[in-house]
C-alpha positions as CSV (number, residue, x, y, z in Angstrom):
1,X,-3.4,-31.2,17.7
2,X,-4.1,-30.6,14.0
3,X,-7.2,-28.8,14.9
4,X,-4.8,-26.1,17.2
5,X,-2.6,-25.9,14.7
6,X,-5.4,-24.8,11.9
7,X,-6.8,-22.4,15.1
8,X,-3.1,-20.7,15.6
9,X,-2.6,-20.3,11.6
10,X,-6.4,-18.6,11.6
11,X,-5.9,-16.9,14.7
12,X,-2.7,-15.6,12.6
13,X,-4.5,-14.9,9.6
14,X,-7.2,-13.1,11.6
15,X,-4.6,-10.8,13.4
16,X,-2.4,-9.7,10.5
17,X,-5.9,-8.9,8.7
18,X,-6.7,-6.6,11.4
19,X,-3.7,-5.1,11.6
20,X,-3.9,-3.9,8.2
21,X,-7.3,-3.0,8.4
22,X,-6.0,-0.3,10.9
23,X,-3.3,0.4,8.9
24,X,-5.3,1.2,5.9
25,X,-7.7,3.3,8.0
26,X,-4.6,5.4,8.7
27,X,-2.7,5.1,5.6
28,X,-5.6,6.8,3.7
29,X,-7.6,8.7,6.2
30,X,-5.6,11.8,5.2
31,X,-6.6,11.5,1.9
32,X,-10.3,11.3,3.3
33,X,-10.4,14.3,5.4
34,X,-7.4,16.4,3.2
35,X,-9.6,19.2,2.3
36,X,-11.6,19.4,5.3
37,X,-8.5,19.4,7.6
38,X,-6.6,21.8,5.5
39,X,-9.2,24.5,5.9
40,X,-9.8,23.9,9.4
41,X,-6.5,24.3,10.0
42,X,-6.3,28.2,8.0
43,X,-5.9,27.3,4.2
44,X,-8.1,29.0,2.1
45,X,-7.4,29.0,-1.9
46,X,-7.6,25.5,-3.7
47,X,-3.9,26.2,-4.7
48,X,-3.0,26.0,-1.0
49,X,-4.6,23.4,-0.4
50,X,-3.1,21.0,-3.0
51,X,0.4,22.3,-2.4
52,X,0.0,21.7,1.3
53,X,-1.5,18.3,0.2
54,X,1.8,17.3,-2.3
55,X,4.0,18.4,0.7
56,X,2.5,16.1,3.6
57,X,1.8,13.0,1.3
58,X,5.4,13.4,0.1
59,X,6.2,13.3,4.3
60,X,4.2,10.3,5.0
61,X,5.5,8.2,2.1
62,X,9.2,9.3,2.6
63,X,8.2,8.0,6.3
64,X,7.1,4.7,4.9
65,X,10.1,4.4,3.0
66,X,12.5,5.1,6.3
67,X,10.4,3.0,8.1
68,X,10.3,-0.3,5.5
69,X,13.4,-0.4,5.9
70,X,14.1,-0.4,9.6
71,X,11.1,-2.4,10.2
72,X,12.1,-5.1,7.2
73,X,15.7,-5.4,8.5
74,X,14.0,-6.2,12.4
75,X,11.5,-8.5,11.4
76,X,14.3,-10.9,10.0
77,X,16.9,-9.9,12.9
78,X,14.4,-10.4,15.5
79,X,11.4,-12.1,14.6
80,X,7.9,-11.1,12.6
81,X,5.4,-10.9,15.8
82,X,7.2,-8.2,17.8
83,X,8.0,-6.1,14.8
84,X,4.4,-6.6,13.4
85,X,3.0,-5.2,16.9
86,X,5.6,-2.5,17.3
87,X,4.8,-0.7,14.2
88,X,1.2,-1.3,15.3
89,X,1.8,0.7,18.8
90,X,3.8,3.7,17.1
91,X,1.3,4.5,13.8
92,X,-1.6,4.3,16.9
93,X,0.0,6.6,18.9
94,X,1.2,8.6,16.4
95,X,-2.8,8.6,14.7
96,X,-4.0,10.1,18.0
97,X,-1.2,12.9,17.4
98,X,-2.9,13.6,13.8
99,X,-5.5,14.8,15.6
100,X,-4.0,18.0,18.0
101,X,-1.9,19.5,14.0
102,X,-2.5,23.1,13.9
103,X,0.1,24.1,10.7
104,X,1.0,22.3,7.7
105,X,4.6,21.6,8.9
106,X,2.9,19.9,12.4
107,X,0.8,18.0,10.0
108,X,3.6,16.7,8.1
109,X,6.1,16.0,10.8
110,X,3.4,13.7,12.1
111,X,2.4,12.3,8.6
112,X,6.2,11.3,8.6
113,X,6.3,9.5,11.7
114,X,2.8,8.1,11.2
115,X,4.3,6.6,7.8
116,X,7.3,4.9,9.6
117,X,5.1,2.5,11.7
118,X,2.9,1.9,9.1
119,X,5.5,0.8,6.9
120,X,6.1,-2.4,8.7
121,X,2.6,-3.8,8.9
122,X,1.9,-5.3,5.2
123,X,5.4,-6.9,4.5
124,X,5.5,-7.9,7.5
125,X,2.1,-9.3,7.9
126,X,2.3,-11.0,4.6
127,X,5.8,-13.2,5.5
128,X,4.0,-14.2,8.9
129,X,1.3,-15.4,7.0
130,X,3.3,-17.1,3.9
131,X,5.0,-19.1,6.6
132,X,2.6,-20.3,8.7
133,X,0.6,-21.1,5.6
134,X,0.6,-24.8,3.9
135,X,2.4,-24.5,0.2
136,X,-0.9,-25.1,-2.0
137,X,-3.0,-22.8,0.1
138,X,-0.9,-19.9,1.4
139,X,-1.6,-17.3,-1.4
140,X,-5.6,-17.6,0.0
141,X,-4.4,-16.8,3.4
142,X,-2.2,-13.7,2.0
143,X,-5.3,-12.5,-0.1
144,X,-7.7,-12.5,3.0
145,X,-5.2,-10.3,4.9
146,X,-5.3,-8.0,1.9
147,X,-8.7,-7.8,1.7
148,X,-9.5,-7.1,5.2
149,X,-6.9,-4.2,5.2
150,X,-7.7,-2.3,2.2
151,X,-11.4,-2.3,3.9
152,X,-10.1,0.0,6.6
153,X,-10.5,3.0,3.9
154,X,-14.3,2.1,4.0
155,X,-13.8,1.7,8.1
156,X,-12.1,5.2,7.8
157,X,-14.8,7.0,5.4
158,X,-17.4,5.6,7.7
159,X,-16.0,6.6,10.4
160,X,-15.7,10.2,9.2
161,X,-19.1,10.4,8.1
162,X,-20.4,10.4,11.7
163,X,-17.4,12.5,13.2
164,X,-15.0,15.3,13.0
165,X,-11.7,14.5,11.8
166,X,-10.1,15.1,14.4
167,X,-12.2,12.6,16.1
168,X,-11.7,10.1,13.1
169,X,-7.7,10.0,13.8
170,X,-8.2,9.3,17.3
171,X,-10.8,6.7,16.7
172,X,-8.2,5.4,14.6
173,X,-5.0,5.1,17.2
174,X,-7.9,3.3,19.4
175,X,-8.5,0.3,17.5
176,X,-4.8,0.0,16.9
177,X,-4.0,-0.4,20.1
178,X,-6.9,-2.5,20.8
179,X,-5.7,-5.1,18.7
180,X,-2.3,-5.4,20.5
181,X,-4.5,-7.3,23.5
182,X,-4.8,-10.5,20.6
183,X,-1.6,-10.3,20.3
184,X,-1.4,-13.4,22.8
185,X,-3.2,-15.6,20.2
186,X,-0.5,-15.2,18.0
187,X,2.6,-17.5,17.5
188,X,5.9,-16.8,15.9
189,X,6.6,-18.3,11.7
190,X,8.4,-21.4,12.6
191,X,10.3,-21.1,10.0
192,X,12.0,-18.1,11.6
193,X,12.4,-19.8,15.0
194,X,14.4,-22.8,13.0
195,X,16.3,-19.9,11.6
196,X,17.4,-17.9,14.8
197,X,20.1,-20.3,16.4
198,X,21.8,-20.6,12.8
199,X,24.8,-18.7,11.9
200,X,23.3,-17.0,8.9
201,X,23.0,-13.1,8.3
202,X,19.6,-12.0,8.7
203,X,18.0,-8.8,7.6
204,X,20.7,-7.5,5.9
205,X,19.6,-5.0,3.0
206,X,23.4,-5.3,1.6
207,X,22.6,-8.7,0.6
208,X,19.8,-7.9,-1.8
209,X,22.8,-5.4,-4.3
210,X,24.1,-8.6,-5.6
211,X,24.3,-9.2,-9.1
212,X,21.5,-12.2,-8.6
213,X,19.3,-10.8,-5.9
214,X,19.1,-7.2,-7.3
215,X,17.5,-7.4,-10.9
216,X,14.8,-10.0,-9.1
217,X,14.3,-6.7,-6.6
218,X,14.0,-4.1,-8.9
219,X,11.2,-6.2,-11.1
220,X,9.4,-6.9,-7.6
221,X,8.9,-2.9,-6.7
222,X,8.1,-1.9,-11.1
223,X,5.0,-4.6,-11.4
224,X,3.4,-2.5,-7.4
225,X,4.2,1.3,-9.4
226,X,1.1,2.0,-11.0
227,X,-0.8,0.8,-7.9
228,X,0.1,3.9,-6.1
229,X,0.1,6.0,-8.9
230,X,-3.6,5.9,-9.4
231,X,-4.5,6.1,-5.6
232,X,-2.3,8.9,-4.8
233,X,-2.4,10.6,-7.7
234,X,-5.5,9.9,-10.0
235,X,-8.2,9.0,-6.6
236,X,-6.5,11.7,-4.3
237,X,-7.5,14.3,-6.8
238,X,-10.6,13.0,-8.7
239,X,-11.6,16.4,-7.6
240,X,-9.5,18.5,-9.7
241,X,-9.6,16.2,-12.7
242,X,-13.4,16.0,-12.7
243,X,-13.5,19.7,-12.4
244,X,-10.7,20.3,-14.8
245,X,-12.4,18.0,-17.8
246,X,-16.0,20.0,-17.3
247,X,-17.4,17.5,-14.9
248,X,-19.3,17.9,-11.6
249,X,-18.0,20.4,-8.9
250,X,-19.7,18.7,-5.9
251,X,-17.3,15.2,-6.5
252,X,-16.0,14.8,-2.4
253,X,-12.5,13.4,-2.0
254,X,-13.6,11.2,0.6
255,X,-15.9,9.3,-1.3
256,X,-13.9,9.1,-4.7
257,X,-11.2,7.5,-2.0
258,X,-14.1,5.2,-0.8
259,X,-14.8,3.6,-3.8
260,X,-11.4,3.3,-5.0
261,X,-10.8,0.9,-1.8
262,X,-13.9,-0.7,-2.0
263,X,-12.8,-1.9,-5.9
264,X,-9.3,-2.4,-4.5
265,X,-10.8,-4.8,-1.7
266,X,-13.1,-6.7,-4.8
267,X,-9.8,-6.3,-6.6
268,X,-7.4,-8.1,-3.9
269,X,-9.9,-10.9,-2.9
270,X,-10.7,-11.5,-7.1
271,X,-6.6,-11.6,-7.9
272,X,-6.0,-13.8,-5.1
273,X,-8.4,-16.4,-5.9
274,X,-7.2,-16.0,-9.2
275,X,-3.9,-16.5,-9.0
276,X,-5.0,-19.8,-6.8
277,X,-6.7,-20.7,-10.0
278,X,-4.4,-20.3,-11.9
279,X,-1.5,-21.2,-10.4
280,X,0.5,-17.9,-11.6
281,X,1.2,-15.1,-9.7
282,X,2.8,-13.8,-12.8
283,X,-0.2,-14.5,-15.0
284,X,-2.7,-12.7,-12.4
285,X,-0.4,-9.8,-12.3
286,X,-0.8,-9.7,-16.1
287,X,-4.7,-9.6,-16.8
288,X,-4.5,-6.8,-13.9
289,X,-2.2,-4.5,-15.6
290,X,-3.9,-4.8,-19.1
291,X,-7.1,-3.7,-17.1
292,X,-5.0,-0.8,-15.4
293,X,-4.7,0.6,-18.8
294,X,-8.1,0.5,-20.0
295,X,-9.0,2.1,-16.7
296,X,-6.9,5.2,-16.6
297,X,-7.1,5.6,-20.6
298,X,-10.9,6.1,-19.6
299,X,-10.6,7.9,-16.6
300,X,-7.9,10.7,-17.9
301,X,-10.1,11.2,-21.4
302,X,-13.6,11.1,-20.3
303,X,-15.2,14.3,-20.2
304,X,-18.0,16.2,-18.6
305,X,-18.5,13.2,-16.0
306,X,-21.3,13.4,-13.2
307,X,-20.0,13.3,-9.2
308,X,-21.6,9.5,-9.5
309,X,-19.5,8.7,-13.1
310,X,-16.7,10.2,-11.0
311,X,-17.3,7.4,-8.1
312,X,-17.8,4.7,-10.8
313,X,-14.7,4.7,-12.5
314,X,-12.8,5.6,-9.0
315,X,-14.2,2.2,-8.1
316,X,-13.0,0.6,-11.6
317,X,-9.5,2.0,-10.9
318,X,-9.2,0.5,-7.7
319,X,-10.6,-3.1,-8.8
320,X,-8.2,-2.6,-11.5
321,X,-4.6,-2.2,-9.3
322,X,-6.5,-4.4,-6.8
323,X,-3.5,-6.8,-7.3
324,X,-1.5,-5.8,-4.2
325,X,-2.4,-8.8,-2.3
326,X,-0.5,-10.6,-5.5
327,X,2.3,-8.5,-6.1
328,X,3.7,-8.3,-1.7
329,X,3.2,-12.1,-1.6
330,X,4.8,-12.8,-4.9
331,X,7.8,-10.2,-3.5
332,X,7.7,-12.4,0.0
333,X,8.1,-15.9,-2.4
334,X,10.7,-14.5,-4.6
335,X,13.5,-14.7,-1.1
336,X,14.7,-16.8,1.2
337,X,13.7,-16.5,5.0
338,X,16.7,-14.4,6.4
339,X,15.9,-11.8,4.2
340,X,12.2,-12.3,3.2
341,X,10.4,-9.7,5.9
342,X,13.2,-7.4,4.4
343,X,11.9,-7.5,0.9
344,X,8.0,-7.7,1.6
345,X,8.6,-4.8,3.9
346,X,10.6,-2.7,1.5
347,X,9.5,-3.4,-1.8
348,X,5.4,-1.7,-1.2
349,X,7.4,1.0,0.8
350,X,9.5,1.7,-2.3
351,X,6.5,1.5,-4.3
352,X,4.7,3.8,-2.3
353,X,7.8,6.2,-1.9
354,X,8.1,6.2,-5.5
355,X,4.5,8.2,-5.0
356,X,7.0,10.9,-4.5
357,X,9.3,11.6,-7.5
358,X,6.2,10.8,-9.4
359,X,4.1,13.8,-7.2
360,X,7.3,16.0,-8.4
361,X,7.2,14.8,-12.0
362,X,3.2,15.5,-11.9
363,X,3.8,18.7,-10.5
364,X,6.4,19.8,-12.9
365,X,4.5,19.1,-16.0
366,X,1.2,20.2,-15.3
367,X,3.2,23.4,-14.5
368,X,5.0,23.4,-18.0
369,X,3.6,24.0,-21.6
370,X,2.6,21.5,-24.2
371,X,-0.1,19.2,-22.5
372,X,-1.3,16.4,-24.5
373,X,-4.6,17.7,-23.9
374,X,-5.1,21.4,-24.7
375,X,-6.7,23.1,-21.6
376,X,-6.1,20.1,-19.2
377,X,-3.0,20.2,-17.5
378,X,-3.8,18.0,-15.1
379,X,-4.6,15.1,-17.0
380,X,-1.9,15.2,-19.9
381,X,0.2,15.4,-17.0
382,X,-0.6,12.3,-15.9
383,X,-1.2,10.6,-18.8
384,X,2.8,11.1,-18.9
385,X,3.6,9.4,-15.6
386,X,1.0,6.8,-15.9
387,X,2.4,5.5,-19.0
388,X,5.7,5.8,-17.4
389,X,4.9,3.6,-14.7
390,X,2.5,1.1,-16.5
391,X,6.1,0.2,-19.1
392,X,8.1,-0.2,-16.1
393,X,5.6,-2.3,-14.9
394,X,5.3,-4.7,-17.6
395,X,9.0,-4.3,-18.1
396,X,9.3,-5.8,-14.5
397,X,6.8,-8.4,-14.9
398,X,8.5,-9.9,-18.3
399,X,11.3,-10.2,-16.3
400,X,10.0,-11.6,-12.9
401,X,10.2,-15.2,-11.8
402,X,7.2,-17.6,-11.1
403,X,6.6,-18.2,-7.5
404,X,3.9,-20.3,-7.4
405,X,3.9,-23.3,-4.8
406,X,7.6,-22.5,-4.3
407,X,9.1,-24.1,-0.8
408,X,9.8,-20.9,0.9
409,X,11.7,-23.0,3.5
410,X,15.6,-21.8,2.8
411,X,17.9,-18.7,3.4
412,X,19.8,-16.7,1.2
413,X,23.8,-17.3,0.9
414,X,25.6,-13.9,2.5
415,X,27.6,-13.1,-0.7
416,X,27.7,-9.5,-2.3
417,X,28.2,-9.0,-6.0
């Protein structure tokens, strides 16, 4: 019996790692094949291209903020296994549609959709797996989840290497809905199933504006910002910025995306075990931040850098904000389990959506006058936001709460204010 029960928490384990492996694949496949695609589809000048770029990476992470929230508020109102494989079936099928775009706004309608089944993957995925989990042991089981998805963006680059991208999308919705036929080896968190015949609110996102609930929130979604910041600002266009500060011409977005994931993936697996180590989330989140800054101090005031320099310190920067694993299980541990899949659902959504405002802010400046560095709009601008999201990071980790071999076995009381 105890050997089942160790095959059905693996089995779990194995699944949600999959799942976000395809996830991954699709989350960042656009940023793979953005400058191919755009051309194919009738851009020409570099300034289309990256305008067209800001406009459907805005769409797909204003999708994955929709969708974190409609996907969060089902996995607690009706359980984490058939939410987990319906945002699996839509980002498949909406993968597949990536591959027929002909115009930007095609592209971006599609990014949006693709954005709102993608959103409930991770969060969702990581409470399945906190509760199935033993106490001691459950932050390893959350890391190799995280480590298998963020592998998908080597899957995806792979992938495209040996096909169009058209092809690469499709190949994509495949394996998604390839993995819905394990779904069968996979068993609802009992700690839901204990919850369902209770009269307690579930999956309410009223519940997390109270006076109590709401600061612990906030400090959840400022310690993930600078996570997306530097892959969908600073990776996405290692391009430009090499260009910009003198560097190599020939640097391929595809491949500065690449090695960003495959440092993420080092980065994920090295904070979990670390965090097991040390038994402090909030500790872990701490060396990974103070690395963050040494990273993207050097990458935004290097000059003259080599396509290979380029793919280095890509690389660096991804092993550096490789504490996602971390921060969604520490978000999952912070609440109780009617409202849990909420928060791990929303709070990398919100993250992720904040890629937005900060894509505007980044735009703004760059376009405006007195740039820290003379001649380099691009990377004074972002030396602006960075720092912007690295103090509210460490602003929201002063202020955040040690979950570390915390029962997770309790609800939240329905009160607001």
């Amino acid at each position: 019996m105890h050997n089942d029960s160790n095959r059905r928490i693996w089995m779990t384990v194995l699944v949600s790692g999959l799942g976000y492996f395809v996830d991954i694949y699709d989350l960042i496949l656009f940023s793979i094949v953005r400058p191919e695609s755009l051309r194919d589809i009738g851009l020409v000048t570099p300034a289309e291209i990256i305008n067209a770029s800001e406009i459907i990476l805005n769409a797909q992470m204003i999708g994955m903020l929709v969708g974190g929230i409609i996907f969060g508020a089902l996995a607690d109102k009706r359980g984490r296994l058939s939410v987990l494989m319906g945002s699996i079936l839509m980002y498949s099928i909406m993968n597949i549609a990536n591959a027929f775009v002909s115009s930007v706004e095609m592209y971006a309608v599609f990014r949006f959709f693709s954005g709102i089944g993608l959103a409930g993957e991770l969060g969702v995925a990581v409470t399945l797996v906190s509760e199935v989990m033993p106490i001691k042991t459950r932050g390893y089981g959350t890391t190799i989840v995280a480590s298998m998805g963020i592998l998908g963006a080597v899957g995806a680059y792979a992938v495209h290497e040996f096909t169009d991208w058209r092809t690469a999308f499709v190949v994509g919705g495949l394996m998604g809905l390839a993995l819905l036929a394990l779904r069968v080896q996979v068993h609802e968190s009992g700690m839901f199933k204990r919850l369902e015949d209770k009269p307690v609110a579930r999956g309410n996102l009223g519940m997390i504006f109270s006076a109590r609930r709401l600061p612990t929130y906030l400090s959840s979604v400022a310690i993930g910002l600078p996570i997306w910041f530097v892959i969908g600002i600073l990776v996405t266009f290692a391009p430009e910025f090499t260009l910009e500060s003198g560097g190599s011409a020939n640097v391929v977005a595809g491949q500065a995306v690449m090695w960003c994931y495959v440092g993420l993936a080092a980065g994920d697996l090295a904070s979990g075990l670390i965090s097991q180590l040390l038994k402090s989330r909030r500790r872990t989140v701490f060396v990974f931040l103070v690395l963050t800054v040494a990273t993207v101090a050097w990458y935004l005031t290097s000059t003259g850098r080599s396509e290979g320099m380029t793919y280095l310190q890509t690389g660096l920067l991804g092993f550096a904000v490789g504490y996602w694993a971390v921060f969604v299980t520490t978000a999952a541990e912070q609440f109780g389990t009617n409202l849990r899949a909420t928060v791990a659902t929303t709070v990398p959504n919100v993250v992720r959506g904040a890629l937005f405002p900060a894509m505007i802010a980044f735009k703004t400046l760059r376009q405006g006058s007195g740039h820290i560095i003379p001649g380099e709009p691009l990377a004074s601008s972002a030396i602006i936001v960075g720092a912007v999201t690295l103090v509210l990071a460490f602003v929201g980790l002063v202020t955040m709460k040690e979950t570390y071999g915390k029962d997770l076995d309790y609800v939240e009381e329905y009160h607001i204010g």
